[in-house]
N, C-alpha and C positions, 0 to 999 in steps of 0.2 A: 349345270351345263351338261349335255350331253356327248356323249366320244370325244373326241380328241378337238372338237373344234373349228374345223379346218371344214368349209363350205363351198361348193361351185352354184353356177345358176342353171338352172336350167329353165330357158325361156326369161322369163322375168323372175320367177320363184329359185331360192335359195334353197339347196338340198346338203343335206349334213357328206361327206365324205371323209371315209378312213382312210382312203386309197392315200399317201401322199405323190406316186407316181401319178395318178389321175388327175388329181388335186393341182401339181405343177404343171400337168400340162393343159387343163383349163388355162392356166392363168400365162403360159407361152404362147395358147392358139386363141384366147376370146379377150375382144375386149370387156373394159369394166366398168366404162365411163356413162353412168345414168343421165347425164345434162351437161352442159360446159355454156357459160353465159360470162361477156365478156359487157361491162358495165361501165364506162370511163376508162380509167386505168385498174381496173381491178377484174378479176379473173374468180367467179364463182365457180366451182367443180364441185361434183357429186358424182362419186365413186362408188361400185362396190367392194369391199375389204376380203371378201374371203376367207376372215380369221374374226371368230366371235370375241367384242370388246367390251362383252360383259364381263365386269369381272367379279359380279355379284354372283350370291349362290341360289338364286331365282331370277326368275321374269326369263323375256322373251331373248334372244341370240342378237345383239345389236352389230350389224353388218355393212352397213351403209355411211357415208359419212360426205357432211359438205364444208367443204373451206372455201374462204377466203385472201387471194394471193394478188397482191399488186403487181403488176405488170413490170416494175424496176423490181427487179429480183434484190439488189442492192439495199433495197428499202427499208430500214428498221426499227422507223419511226410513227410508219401508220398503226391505231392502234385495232382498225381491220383486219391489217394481215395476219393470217394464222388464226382468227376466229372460225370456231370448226362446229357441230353440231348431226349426233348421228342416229340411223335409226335403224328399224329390223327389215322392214319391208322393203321392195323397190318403191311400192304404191305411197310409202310415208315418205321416201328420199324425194320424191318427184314432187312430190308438194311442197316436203321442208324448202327444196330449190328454188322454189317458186316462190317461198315466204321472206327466204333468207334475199333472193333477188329485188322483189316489191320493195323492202326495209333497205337493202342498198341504195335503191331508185329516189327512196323519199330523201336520202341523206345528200343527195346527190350527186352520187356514185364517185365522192371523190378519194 
């Protein structure tokens, strides 16, 4: 992993920052929300993380991340909620969104 970790966007691209003053205040003034799709009762989001979730000592900065959240926040029996899946790019998140949405749709988004 490279420096400390800690990432902004800029534009759609994910740029490494030291700064943690700068750092925090990307994440006070932008949003980070790559898609939000609302399925039945279930709520797909894909975020960007701004904190590399690699915790490996190679490969790529994994940044991105989509879950799974039912709509009855209460809920803690669907075995949906809290399925999460993440990645480095915007350009991988917006697809995985799209994948993880499709595979909700055929289950019947229940």
């Amino acid at each position: 992993m490279e420096g400390c970790g800690r990432y902004i966007l800029v534009g759609k691209k994910p740029v490494l920052c030291n700064d943690i003053h700068v750092w925090a205040n990307f994440f006070g003034d932008n949003a980070r929300t790559v898609r939000k799709t609302e399925i039945g009762n279930k709520m797909v989001s894909t975020v960007f993380l701004g904190l590399d979730h690699n915790f490996m000592t190679d490969g790529p900065p994994i940044l991105f991340e989509t879950m799974i959240f039912s709509n009855d926040s209460f809920k803690v029996d669907d075995k949906d909620d809290g399925f999460q899946v993440r990645y480095s790019t915007w350009e991988e998140a917006e697809a995985g969104h799209e994948r993880v949405c499709e595979k909700l749709k055929l289950k019947g988004g229940k």
